[in-house]
C-alpha positions as CSV (number, residue, x, y, z in Angstrom):
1,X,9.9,8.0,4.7
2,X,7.7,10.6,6.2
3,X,8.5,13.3,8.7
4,X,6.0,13.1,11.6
5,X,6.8,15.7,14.1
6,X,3.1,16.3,15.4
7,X,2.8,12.3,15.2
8,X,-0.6,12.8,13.9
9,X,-0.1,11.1,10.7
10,X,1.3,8.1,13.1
11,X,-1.7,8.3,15.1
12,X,-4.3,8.5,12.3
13,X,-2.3,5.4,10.2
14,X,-2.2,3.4,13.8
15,X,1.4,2.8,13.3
16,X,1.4,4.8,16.9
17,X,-1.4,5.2,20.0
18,X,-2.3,8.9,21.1
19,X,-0.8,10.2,24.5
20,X,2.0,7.1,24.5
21,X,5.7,7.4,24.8
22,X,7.8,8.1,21.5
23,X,10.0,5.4,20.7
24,X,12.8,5.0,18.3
25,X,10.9,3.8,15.0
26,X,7.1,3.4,14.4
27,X,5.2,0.1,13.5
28,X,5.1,-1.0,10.0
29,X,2.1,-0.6,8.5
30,X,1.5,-0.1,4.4
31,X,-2.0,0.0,2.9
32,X,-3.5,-0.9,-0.6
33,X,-5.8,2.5,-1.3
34,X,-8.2,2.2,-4.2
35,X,-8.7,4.3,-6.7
36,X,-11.6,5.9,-4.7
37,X,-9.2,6.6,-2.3
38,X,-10.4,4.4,0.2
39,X,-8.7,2.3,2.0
40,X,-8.8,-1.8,0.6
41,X,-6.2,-3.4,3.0
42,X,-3.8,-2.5,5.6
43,X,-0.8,-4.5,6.6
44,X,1.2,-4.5,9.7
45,X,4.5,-5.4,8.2
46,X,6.5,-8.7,9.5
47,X,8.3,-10.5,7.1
48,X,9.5,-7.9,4.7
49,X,10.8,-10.7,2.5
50,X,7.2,-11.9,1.1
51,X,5.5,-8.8,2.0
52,X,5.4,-7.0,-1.7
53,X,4.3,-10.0,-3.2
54,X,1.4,-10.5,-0.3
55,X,0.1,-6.8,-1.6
56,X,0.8,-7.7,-5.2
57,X,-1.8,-10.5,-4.9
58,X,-4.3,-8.7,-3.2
59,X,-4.3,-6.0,-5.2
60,X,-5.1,-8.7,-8.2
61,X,-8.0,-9.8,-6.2
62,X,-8.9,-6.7,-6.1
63,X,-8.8,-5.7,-9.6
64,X,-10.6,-8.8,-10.5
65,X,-13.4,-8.3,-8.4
């Protein structure tokens, strides 16, 4: 959980537009950063269920590419 009082780590992540409203809770976003530190993949988060194992086998592909 991150504390986002300025909203600009919301607004750079995309999990909320610039200039809008605040709402209750922010999108659901998580992203699969490289060792570079770029980032590889982002996810908007919808079925939390199968969601780890969606990352898990991208970040195999990754690793094996």
């Amino acid at each position: 959980m991150l504390s986002d009082i300025s909203e600009q780590v919301g607004v750079a992540y995309e999990t909320r537009a610039p200039g809008t409203d605040k709402v209750s809770y922010a999108k659901r976003y998580s992203y699969l950063i490289d060792p570079e530190g770029i980032i590889a993949e982002s996810y908007e988060v919808g079925d939390v269920n199968t969601h780890a194992e969606t990352v898990l086998s991208d970040l195999r592909r990754h690793q094996a590419s």
